[in-house]
Short mmCIF file of the C-alpha atoms (twelve columns), coordinates in Angstrom:
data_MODEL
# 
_entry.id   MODEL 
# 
loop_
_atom_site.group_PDB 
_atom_site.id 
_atom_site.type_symbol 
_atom_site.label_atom_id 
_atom_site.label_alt_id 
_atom_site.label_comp_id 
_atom_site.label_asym_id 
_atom_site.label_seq_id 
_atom_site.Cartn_x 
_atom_site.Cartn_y 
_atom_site.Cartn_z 
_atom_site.pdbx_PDB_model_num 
ATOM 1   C CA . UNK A 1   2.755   -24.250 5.309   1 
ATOM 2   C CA . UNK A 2   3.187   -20.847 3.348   1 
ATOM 3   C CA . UNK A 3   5.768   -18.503 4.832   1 
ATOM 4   C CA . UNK A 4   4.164   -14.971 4.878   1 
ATOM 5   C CA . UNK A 5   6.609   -12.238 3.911   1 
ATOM 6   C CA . UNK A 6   4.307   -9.093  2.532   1 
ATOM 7   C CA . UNK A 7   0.875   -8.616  2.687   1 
ATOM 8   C CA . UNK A 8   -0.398  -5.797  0.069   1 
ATOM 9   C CA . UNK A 9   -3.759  -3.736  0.369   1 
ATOM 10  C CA . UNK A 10  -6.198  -2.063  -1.617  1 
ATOM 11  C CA . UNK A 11  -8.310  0.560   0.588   1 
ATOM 12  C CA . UNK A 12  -11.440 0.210   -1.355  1 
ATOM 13  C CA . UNK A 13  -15.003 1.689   0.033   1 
ATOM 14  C CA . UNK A 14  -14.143 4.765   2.232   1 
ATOM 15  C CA . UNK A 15  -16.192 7.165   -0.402  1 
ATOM 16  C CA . UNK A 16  -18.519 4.721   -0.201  1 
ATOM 17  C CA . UNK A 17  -18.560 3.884   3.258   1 
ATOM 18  C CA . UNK A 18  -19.041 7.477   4.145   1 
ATOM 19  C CA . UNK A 19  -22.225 7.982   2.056   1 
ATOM 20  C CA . UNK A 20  -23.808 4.901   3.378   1 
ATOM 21  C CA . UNK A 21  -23.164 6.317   6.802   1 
ATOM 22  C CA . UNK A 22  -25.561 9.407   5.739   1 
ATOM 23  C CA . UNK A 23  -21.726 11.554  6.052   1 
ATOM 24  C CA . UNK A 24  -19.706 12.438  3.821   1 
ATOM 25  C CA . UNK A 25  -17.080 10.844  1.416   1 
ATOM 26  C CA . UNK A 26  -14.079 12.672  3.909   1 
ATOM 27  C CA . UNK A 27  -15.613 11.175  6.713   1 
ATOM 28  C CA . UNK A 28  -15.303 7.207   4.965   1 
ATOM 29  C CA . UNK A 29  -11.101 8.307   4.581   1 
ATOM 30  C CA . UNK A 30  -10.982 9.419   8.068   1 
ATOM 31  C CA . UNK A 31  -12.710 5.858   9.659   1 
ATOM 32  C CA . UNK A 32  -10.284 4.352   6.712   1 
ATOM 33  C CA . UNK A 33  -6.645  5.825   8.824   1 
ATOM 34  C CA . UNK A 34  -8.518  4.228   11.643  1 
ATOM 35  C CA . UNK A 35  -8.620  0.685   10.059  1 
ATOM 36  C CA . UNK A 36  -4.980  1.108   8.466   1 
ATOM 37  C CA . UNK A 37  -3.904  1.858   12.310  1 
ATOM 38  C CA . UNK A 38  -5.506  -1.260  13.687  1 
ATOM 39  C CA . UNK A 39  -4.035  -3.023  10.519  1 
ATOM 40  C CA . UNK A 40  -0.698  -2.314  10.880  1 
ATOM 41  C CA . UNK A 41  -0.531  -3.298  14.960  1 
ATOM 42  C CA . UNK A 42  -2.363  -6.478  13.605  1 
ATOM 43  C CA . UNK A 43  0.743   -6.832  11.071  1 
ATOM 44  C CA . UNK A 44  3.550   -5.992  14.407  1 
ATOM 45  C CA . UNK A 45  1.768   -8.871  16.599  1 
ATOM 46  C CA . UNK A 46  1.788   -11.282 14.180  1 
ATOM 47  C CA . UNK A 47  4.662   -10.367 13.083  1 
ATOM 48  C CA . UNK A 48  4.081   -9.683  9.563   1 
ATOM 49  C CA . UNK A 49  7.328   -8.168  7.900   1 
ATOM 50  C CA . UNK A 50  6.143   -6.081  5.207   1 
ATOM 51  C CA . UNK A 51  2.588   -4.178  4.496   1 
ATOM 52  C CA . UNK A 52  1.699   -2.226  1.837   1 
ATOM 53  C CA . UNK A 53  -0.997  0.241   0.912   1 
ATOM 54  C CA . UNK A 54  -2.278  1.484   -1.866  1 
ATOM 55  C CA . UNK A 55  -3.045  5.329   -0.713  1 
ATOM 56  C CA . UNK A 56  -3.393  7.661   -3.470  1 
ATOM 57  C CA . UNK A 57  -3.093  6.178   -7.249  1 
ATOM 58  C CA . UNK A 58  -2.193  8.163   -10.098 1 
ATOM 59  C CA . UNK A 59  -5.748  8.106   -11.421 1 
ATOM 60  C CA . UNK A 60  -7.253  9.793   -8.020  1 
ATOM 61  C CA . UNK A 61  -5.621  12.906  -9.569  1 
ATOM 62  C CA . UNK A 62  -9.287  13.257  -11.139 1 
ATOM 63  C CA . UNK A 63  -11.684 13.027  -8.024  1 
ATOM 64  C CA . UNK A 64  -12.768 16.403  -6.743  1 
ATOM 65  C CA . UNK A 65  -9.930  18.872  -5.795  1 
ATOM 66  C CA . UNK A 66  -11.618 18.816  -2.255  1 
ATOM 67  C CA . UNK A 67  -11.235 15.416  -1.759  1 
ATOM 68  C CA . UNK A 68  -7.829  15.373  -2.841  1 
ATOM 69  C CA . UNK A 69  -6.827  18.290  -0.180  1 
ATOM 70  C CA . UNK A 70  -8.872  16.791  2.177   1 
ATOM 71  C CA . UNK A 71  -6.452  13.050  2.188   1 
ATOM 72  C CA . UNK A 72  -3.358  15.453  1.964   1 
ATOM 73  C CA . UNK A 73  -4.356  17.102  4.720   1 
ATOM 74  C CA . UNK A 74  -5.083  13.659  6.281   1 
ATOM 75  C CA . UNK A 75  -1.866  12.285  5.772   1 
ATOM 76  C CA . UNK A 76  -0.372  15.550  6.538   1 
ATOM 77  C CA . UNK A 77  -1.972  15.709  9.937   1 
ATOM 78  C CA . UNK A 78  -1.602  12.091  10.695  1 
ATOM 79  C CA . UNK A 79  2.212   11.486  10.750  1 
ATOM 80  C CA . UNK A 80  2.507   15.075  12.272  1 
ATOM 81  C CA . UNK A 81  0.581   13.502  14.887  1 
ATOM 82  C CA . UNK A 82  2.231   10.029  15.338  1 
ATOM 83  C CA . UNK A 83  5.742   10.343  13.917  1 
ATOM 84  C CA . UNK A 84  6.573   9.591   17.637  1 
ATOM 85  C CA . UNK A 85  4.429   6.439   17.755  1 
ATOM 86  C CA . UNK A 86  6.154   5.228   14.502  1 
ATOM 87  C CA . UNK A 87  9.735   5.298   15.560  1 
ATOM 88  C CA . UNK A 88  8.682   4.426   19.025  1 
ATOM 89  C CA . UNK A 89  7.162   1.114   17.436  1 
ATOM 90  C CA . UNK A 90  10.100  0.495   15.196  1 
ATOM 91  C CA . UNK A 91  8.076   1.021   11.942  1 
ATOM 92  C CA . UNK A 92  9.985   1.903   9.027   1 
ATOM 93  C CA . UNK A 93  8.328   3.881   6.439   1 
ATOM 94  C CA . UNK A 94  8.791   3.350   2.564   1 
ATOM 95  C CA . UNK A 95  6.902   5.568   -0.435  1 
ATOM 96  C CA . UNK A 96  6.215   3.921   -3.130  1 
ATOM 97  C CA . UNK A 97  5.367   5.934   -6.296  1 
ATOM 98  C CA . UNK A 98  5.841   9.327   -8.201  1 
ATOM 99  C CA . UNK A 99  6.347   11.982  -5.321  1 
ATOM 100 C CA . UNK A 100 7.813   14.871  -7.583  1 
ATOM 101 C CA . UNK A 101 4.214   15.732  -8.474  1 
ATOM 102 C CA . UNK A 102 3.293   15.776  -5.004  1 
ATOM 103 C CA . UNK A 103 2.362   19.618  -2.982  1 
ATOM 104 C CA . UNK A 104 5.926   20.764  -1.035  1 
ATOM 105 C CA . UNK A 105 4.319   20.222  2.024   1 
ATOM 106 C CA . UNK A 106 3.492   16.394  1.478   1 
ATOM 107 C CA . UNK A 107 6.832   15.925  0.314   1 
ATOM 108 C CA . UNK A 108 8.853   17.462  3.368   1 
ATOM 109 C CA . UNK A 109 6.563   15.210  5.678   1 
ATOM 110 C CA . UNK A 110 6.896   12.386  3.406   1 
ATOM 111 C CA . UNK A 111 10.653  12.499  3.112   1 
ATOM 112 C CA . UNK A 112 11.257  13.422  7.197   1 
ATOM 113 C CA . UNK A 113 9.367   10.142  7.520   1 
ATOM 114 C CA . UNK A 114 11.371  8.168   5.508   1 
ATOM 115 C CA . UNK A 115 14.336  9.788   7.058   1 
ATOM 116 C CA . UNK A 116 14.186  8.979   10.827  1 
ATOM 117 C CA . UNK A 117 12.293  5.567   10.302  1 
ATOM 118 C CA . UNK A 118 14.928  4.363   7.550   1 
ATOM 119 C CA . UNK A 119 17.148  2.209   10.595  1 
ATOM 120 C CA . UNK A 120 13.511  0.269   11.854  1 
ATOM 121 C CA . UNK A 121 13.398  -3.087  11.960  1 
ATOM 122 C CA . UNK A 122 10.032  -4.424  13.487  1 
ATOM 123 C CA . UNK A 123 7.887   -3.954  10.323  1 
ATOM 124 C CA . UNK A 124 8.016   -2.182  6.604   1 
ATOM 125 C CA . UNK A 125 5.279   -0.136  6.136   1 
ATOM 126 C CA . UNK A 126 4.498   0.740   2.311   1 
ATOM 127 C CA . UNK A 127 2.711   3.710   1.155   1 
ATOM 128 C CA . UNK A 128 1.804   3.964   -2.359  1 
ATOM 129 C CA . UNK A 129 1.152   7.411   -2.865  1 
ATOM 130 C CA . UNK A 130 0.585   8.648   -6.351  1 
ATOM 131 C CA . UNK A 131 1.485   5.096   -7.570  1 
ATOM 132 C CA . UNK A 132 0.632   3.765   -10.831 1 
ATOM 133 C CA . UNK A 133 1.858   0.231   -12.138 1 
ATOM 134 C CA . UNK A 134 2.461   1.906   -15.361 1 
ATOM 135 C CA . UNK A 135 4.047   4.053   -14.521 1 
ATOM 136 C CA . UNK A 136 6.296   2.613   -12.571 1 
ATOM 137 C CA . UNK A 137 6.931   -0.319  -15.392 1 
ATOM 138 C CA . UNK A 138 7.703   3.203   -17.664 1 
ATOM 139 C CA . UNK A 139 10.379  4.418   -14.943 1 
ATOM 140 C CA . UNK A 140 11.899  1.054   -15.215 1 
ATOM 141 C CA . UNK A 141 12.320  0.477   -18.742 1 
ATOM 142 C CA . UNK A 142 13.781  4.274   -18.760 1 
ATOM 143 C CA . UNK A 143 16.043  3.479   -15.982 1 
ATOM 144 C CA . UNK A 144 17.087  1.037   -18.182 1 
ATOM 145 C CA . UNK A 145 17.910  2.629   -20.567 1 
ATOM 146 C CA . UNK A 146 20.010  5.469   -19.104 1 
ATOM 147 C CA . UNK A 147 22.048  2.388   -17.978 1 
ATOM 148 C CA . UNK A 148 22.312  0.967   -21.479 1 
ATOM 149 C CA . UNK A 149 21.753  -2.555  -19.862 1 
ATOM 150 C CA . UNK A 150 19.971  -4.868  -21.742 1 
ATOM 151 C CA . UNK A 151 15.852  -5.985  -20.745 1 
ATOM 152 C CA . UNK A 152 15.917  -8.584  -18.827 1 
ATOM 153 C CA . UNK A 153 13.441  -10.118 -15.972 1 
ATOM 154 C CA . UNK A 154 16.029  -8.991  -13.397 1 
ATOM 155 C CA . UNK A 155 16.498  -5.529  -14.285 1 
ATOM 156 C CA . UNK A 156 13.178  -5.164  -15.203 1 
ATOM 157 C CA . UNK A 157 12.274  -5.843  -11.366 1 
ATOM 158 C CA . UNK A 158 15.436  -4.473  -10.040 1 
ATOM 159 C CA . UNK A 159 14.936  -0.907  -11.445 1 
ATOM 160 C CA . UNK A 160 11.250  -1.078  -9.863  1 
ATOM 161 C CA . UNK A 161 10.126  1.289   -7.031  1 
ATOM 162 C CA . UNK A 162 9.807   -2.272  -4.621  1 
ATOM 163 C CA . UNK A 163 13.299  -3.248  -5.884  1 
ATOM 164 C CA . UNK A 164 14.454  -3.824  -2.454  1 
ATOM 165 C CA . UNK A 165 11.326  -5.568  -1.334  1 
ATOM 166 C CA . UNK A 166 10.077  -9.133  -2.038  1 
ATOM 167 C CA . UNK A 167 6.653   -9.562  -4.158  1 
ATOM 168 C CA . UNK A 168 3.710   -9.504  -1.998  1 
ATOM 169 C CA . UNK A 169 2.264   -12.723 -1.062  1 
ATOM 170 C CA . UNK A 170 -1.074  -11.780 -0.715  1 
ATOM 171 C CA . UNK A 171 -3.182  -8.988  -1.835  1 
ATOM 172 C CA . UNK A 172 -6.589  -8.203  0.136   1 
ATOM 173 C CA . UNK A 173 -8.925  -5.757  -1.746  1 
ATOM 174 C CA . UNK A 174 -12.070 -4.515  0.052   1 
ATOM 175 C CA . UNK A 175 -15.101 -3.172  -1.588  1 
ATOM 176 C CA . UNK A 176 -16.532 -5.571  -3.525  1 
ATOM 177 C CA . UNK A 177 -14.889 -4.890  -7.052  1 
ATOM 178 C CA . UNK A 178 -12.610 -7.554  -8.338  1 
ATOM 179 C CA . UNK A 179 -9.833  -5.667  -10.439 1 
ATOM 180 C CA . UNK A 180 -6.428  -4.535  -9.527  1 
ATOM 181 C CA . UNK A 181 -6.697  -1.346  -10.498 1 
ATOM 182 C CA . UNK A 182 -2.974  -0.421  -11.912 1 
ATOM 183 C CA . UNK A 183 -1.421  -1.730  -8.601  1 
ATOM 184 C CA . UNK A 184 1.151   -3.622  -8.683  1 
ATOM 185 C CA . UNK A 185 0.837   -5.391  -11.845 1 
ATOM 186 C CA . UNK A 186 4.566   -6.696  -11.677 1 
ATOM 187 C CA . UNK A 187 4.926   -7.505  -8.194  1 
ATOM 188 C CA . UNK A 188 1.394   -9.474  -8.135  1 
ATOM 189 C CA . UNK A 189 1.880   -11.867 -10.795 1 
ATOM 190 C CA . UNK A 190 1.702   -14.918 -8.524  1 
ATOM 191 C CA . UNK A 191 0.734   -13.347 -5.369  1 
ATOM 192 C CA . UNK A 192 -2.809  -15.037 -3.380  1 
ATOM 193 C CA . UNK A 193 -6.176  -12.707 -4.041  1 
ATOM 194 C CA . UNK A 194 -8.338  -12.373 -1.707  1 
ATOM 195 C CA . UNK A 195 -11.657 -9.492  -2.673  1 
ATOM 196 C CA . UNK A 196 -14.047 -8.794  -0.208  1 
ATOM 197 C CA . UNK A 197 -17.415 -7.126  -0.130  1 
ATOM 198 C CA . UNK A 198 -16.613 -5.235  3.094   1 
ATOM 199 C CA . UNK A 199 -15.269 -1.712  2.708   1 
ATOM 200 C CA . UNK A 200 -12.198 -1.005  4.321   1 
ATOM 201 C CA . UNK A 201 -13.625 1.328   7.357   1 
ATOM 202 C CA . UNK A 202 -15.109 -2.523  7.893   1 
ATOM 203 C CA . UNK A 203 -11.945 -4.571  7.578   1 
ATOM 204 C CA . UNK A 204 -10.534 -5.687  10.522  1 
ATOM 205 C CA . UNK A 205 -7.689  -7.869  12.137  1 
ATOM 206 C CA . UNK A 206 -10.058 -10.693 12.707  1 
ATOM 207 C CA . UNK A 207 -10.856 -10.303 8.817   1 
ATOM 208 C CA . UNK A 208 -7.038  -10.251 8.492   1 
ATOM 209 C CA . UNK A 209 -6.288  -13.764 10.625  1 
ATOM 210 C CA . UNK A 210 -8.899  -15.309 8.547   1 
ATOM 211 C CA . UNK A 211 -6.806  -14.761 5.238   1 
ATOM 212 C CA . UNK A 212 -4.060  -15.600 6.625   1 
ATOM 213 C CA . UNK A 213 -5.248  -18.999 7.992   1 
ATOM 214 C CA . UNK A 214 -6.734  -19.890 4.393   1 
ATOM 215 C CA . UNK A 215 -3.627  -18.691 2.489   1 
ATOM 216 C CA . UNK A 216 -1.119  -21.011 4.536   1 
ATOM 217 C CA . UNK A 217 -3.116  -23.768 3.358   1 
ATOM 218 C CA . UNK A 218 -3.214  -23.025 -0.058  1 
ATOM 219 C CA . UNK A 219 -1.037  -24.466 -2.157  1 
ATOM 220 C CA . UNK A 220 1.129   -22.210 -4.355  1 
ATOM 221 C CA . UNK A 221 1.438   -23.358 -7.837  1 
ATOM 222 C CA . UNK A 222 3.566   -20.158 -9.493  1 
ATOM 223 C CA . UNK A 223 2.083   -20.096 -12.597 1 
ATOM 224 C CA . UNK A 224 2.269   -24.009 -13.025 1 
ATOM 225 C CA . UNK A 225 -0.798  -25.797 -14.435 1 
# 
């Protein structure tokens, strides 16, 4: 049987959830915190160690500046909201991605989080925000490179923003499209994919037990034929 270590998402669908609703795009990323709420108890009970999701990627940079105020404000609000909910719970909170480019605001909240969850043990909570596989492969290499080490499979992933993290075991992407969508690339290379048609206001734990189930049976090859 598989041992489960990390579980990685991709959100995909709240836009579109919201429009098929007859509402708007804001109101699919507001039902979406909802789902990533009843995901990560899911993750505590069953004692998941490690979630991660993909929240803002580089690329969203070119949606409508509305949008993109409107999730800042959403996160902003959020962890305002249950900071005390998060320590109570024992959830430690990582970022994962390029927060210099991020508004001050973001940052402070981002960073205080990081800061009094950093000695949690129950379960790792990953946020990609403005996260780009690229990107991140670029910061490697240049990290690298300061260090005048040479490029190896090792540095390569220890100089990565998951350095400290093992590779996710499974990535679930809602929405229907099957891509990865510059997540990850490194980290997924022999990870379990699982796409679903469901958007992720949609998803649930009961969606989440399923994959699980199937993925312990599976048998893991790594790359071998």
């Amino acid at each position: 049987m598989n041992k489960l270590n990390h579980v990685a998402f991709i959100m995909d669908g709240n836009g579109r959830w919201g429009k098929k609703k007859n509402k708007s795009r804001n109101k699919g990323h507001l039902e979406g915190v909802k789902t990533v709420e009843k995901i990560v108890e899911a993750a505590r009970k069953i004692k998941i160690p490690i979630v991660t999701f993909y929240v803002f990627s580089t690329e969203n940079w070119k949606r409508p500046q509305k949008e993109i105020n409107f999730l800042f404000n959403l996160i902003k609000v959020y962890f305002k909201k249950e900071l005390k909910n998060v320590i109570k719970n024992d959830i430690k909170i990582n970022i994962l991605g390029n927060t210099s480019k991020l508004p001050i605001a973001i940052k402070n909240i981002l960073n205080d989080l990081i800061k009094k969850t950093k000695k949690n043990r129950s379960l790792i909570v990953n946020l990609a925000i403005n996260y780009g596989a690229k990107e991140e492969l670029k910061d490697s290499f240049k990290k690298i490179n300061i260090k005048k080490s040479k490029i190896s499979e090792e540095n390569i992933r220890n100089n990565l923003y998951t350095s400290r993290l093992p590779d996710p075991d499974i990535l679930i992407r809602t929405g229907g499209h099957k891509r990865l969508s510059n997540f990850m690339l490194w980290q997924l290379a022999y990870s379990e994919i699982y796409f679903l048609k469901k958007l992720w206001p949609d998803f649930n734990p009961k969606d989440l037990t399923k994959i699980i189930k199937l993925f312990k049976k599976t048998k893991r090859n790594y790359g071998a034929i």
